[in-house]
C-alpha positions as CSV (number, residue, x, y, z in Angstrom):
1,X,8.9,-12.5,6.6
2,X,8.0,-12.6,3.3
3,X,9.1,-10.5,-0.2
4,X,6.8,-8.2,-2.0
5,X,7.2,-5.9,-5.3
6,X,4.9,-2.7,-5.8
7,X,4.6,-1.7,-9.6
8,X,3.5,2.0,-8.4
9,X,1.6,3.6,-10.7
10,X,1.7,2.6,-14.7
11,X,2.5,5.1,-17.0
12,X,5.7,6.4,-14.5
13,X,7.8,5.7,-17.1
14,X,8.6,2.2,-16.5
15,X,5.9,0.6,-17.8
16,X,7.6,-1.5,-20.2
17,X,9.9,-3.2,-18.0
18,X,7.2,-3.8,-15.0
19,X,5.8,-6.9,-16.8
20,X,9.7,-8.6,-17.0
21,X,10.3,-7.1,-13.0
22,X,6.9,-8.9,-12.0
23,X,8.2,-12.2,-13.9
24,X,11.6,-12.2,-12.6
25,X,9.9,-11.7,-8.9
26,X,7.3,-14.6,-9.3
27,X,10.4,-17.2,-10.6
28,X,12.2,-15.4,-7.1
29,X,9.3,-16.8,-5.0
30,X,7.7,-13.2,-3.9
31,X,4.8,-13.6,-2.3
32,X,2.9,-10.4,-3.9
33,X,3.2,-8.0,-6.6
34,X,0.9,-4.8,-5.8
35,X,0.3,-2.1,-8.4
36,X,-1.0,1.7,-7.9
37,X,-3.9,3.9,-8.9
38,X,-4.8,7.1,-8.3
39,X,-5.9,9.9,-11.7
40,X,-4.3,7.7,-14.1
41,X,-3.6,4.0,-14.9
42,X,-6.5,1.7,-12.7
43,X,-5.0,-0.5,-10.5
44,X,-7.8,-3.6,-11.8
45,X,-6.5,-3.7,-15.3
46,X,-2.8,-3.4,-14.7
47,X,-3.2,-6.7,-12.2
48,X,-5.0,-8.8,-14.5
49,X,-2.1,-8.4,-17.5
50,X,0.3,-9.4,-14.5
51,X,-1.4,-11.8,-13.0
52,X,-2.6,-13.7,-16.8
53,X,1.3,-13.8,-17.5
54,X,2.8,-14.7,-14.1
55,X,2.0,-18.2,-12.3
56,X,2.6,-18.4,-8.5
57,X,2.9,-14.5,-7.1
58,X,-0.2,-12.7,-5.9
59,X,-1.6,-9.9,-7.2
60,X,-2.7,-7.5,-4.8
61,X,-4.4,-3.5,-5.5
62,X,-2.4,-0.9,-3.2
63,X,-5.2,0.4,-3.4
64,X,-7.8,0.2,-5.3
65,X,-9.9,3.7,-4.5
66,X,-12.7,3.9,-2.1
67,X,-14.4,7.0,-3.7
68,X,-14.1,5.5,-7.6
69,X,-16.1,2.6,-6.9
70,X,-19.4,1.4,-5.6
71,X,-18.6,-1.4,-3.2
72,X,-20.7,-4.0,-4.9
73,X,-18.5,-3.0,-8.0
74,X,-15.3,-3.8,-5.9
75,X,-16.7,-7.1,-4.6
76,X,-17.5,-7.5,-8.5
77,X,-13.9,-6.6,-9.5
78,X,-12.1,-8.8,-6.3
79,X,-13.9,-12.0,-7.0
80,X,-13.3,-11.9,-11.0
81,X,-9.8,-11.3,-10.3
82,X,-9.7,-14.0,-7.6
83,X,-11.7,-16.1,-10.1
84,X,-9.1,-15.6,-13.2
85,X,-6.0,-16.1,-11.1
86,X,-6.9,-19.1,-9.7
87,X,-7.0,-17.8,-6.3
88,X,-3.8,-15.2,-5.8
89,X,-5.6,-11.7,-5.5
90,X,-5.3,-9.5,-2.4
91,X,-7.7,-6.7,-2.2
92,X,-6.0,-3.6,-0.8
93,X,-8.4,-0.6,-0.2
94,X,-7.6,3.1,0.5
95,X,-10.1,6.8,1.5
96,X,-7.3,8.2,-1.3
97,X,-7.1,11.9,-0.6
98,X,-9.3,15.2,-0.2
99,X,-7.7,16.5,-3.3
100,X,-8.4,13.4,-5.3
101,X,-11.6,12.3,-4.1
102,X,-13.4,15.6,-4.4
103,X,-11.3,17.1,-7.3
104,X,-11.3,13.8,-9.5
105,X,-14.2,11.5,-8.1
106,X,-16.9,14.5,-6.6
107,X,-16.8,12.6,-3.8
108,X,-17.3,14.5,-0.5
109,X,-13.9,13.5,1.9
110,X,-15.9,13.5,4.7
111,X,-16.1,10.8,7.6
112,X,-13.7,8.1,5.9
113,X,-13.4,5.8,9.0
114,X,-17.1,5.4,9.3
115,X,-17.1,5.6,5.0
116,X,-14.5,2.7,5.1
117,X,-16.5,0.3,8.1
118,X,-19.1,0.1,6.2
119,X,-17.8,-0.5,2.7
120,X,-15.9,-3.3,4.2
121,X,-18.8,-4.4,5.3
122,X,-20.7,-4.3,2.4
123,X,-17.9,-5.5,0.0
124,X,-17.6,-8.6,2.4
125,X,-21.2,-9.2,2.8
126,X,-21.5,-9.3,-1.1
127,X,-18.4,-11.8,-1.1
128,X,-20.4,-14.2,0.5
129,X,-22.8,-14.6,-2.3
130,X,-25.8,-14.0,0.2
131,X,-28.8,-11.5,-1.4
132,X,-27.2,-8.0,-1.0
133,X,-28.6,-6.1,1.6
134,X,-27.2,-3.1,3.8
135,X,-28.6,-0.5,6.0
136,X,-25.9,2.0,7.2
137,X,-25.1,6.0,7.0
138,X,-23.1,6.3,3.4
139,X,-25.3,3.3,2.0
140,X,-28.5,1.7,1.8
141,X,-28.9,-1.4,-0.2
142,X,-31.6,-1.9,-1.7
143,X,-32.4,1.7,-2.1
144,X,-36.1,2.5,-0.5
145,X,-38.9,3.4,-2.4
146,X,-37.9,2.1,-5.4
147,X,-37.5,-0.7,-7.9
148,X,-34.1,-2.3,-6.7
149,X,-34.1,-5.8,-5.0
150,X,-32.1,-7.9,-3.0
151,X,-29.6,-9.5,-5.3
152,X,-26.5,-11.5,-5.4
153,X,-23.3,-11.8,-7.2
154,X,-23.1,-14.4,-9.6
155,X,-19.8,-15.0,-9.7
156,X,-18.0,-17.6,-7.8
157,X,-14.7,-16.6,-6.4
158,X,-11.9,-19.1,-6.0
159,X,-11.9,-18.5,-2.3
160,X,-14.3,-18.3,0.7
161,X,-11.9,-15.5,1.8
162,X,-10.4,-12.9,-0.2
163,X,-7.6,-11.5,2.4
164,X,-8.4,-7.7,2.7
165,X,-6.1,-4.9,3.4
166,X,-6.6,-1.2,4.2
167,X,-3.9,1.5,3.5
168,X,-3.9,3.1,7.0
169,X,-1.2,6.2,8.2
170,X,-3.1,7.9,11.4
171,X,-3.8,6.2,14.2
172,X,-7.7,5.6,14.5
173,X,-7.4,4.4,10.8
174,X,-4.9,2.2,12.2
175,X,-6.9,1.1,14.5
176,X,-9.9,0.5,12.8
177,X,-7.7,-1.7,10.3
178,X,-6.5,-3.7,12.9
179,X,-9.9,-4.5,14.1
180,X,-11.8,-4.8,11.0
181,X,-9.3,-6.1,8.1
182,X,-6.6,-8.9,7.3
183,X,-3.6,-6.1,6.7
184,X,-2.2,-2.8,7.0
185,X,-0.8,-1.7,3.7
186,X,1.9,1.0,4.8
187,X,4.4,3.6,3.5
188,X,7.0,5.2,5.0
189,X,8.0,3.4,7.7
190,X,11.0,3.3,9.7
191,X,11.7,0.0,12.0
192,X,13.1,1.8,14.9
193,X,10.0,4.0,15.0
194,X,7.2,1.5,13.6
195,X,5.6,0.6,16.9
196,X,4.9,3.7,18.3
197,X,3.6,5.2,14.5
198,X,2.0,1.7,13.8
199,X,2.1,-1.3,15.4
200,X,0.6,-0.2,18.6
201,X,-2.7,0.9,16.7
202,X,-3.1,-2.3,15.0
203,X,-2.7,-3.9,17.9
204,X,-5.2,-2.2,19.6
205,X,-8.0,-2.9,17.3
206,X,-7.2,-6.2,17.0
207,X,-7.8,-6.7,20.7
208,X,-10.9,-4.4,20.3
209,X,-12.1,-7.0,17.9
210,X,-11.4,-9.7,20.1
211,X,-8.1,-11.0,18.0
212,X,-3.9,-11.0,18.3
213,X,-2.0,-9.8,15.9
214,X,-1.0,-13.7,14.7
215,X,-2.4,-13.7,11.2
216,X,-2.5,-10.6,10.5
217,X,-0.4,-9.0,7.9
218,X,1.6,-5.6,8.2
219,X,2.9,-4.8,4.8
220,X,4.9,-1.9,4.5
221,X,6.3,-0.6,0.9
222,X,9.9,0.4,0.7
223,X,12.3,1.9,-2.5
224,X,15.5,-0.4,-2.7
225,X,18.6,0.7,-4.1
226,X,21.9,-1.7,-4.0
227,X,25.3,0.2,-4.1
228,X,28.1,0.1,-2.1
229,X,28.0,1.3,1.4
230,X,30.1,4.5,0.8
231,X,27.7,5.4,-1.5
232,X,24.8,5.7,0.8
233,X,24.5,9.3,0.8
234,X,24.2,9.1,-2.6
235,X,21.6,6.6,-2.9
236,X,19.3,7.6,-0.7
237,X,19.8,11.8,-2.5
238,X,17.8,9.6,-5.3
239,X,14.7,9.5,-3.5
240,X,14.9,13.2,-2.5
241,X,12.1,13.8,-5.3
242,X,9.9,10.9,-4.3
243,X,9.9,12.1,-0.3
244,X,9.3,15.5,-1.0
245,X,6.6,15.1,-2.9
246,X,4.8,12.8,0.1
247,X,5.7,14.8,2.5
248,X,5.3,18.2,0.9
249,X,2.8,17.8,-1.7
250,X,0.6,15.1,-0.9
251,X,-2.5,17.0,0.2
252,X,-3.2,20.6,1.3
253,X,-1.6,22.3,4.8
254,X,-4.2,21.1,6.6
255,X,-4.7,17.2,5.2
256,X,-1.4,15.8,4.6
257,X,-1.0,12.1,6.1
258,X,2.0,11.3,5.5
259,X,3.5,15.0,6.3
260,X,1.3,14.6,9.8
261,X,3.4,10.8,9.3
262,X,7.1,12.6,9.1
263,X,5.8,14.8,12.0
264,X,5.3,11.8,14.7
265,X,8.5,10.1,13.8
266,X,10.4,13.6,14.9
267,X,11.2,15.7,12.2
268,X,8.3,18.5,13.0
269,X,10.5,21.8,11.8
270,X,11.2,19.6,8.5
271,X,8.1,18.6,7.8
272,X,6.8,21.9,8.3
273,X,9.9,23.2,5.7
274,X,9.5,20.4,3.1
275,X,5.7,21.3,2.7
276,X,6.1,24.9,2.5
277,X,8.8,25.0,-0.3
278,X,7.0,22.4,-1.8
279,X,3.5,24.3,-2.0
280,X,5.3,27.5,-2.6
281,X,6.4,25.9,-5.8
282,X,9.8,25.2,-4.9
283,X,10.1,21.2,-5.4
284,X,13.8,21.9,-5.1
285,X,14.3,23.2,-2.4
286,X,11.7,21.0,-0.5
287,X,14.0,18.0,-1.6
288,X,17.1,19.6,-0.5
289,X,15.1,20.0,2.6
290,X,14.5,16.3,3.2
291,X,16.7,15.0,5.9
292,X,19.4,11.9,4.8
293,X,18.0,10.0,7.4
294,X,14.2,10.4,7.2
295,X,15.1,8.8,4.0
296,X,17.5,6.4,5.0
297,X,15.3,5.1,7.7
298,X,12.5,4.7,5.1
299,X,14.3,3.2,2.3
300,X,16.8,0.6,1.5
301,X,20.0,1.1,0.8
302,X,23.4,-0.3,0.4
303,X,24.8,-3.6,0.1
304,X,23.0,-6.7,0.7
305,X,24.6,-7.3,3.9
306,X,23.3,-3.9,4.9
307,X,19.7,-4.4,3.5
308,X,19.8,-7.4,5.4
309,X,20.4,-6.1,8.8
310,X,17.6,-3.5,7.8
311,X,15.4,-6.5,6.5
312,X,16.2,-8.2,10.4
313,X,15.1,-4.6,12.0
314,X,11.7,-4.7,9.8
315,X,10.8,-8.4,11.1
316,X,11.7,-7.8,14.8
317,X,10.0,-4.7,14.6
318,X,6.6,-6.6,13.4
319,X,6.5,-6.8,9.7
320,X,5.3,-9.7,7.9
321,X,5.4,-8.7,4.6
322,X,8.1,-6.2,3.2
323,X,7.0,-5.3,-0.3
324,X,10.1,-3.7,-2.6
325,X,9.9,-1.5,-5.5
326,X,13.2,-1.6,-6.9
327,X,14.7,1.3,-8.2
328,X,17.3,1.4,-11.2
329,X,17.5,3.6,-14.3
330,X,17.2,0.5,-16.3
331,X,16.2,-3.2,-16.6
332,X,18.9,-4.9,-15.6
333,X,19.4,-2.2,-12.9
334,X,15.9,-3.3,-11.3
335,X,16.3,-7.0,-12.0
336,X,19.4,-6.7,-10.2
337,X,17.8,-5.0,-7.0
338,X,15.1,-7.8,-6.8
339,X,17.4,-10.6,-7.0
340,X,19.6,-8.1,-4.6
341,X,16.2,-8.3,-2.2
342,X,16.0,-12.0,-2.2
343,X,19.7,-12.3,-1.4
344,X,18.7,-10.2,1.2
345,X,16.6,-11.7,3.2
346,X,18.2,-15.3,3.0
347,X,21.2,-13.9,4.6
348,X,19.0,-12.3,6.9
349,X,17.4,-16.0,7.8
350,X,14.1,-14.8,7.2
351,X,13.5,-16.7,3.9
């Protein structure tokens, strides 16, 4: 299993140290470093000042935005970035949200699955540098009747194969990313519950597309926060905020993904709690709402020794790539978790 680091979104607050954090994990040896967007920093620019000021690590969008971008703009956007890092970019894609996509982009949330099959397609078929056309139910390329014309990008990216990635929580998304993609980004998970909310889905579009799951990576994002072990409770009270807000406020009654998320892994009546404080206006009281160990079981926490065993239950339970994003109130605080992270997961034996 390899290491990962997510940036989230710039402009959190953090944004001064996420350079030095991104450094500090490429001399660690992680694998990826992943940054955010959603109705404020773009994920494309924030990658390209890491990626022109790191040397070995990744860079990877979690997620660039289906409804802000044409698809031959993100084939555009993957291959320069491919191009200008010598070959470490990892194109992550995402539907986003109702709220987001209508409210921000005017772009209709209707039909993602069949939305995101065919601007994988497209974004693909433009990778290959073969004359750009596309005759499906969200687009037509050329358009008919007028002046366009078959053309193709001009840039060359470093690779053949850009390895894509979807950012899948339901099960037919899952589904569909297993059969039709090179990775499941994820959030949220738990290990002991990660095959039935999951795994099994990806699996089952990868046999639908005729595949196994060797090769393919499932990349979950996790908080880590280092302490002592009696100070658990209070660790994971940190991220009270941060899972209400998912939970509860991510999305309307009806279109929340990752409450419809907290719901399959058991905690219905808390779910159900969490989302109606937190639409009500009450963000406190949805976070005092949050069970210890929904978070717990979504998080790491604890001692090295005890994010390892967690790091061990992540691997057996399918993950190939556990991506971090470190929490601390300062620098050194976040260093510290990385180099915590990498500890980790040599004494877990799974460096």
């Amino acid at each position: 299993m390899q290491l990962g680091i997510n940036l989230g979104y710039w402009g959190a607050g953090m944004d001064a140290d996420n350079l030095a954090v991104a450094q500090e994990a490429d001399r660690l040896g992680y694998a990826v470093c992943w940054a955010a967007e959603a109705y404020g920093s773009d994920a494309a620019t924030v990658l390209t000042w890491v990626a022109a000021q790191t040397e070995r690590i990744d860079v990877g969008s979690a997620i660039f935005q289906i409804p802000a971008r044409q698809p031959a703009m993100t084939a555009m956007t993957a291959a320069t970035l491919d191009s200008l890092s010598g070959g470490r970019f990892r194109l992550g894609l995402g539907v986003s949200g109702p709220q987001v996509s209508e409210g921000w982009y005017g772009v209709k949330f209707d039909k993602p699955l069949a939305r995101t099959r065919e601007y994988v397609e497209i974004v693909r078929k433009a990778m290959t540098r073969e004359r750009l056309t596309y005759e499906g139910t969200h687009w037509t390329l050329p358009l008919p009747g007028g002046p366009g014309k078959p053309i193709k990008l001009t840039v060359h990216p470093q690779r053949e194969h850009i390895p894509l990635y979807i950012a899948a929580i339901g099960p037919k998304n899952l589904e569909q990313t297993g059969e039709i993609a090179d990775g499941a980004l994820l959030i949220f998970p738990s290990a002991a519950h990660l095959e039935d909310t999951a795994i099994k889905h990806l699996r089952a579009g990868r046999e639908k597309a005729g595949k196994t799951m060797d090769g393919f990576d499932v990349c979950p994002t996790l908080p880590l926060a280092v302490g002592d072990d009696k100070d658990v409770t209070a660790l994971a009270d940190t991220f009270r905020p941060y899972t209400a807000l998912y939970v509860g406020g991510m999305g309307s009654p009806k279109q929340n993904f990752y409450n419809q998320l907290a719901q399959r892994m058991g905690y219905e009546k808390e779910a159900a709690e969490i989302q109606e404080k937190y639409l009500s206006g009450d963000k406190q009281g949805a976070a005092a709402a949050v069970p210890h160990e929904l978070i717990d079981q979504t998080t790491l926490l604890g001692s090295v020794d005890r994010i390892a065993d967690r790091m061990k239950a992540y691997s057996e339970a399918g993950v190939t790539t556990l991506s971090l994003a470190p929490a601390g109130f300062t620098l050194d605080e976040r260093l510290a978790s990385l180099r915590a992270g990498s500890e980790a997961l040599e004494r877990a034996g799974l460096a």
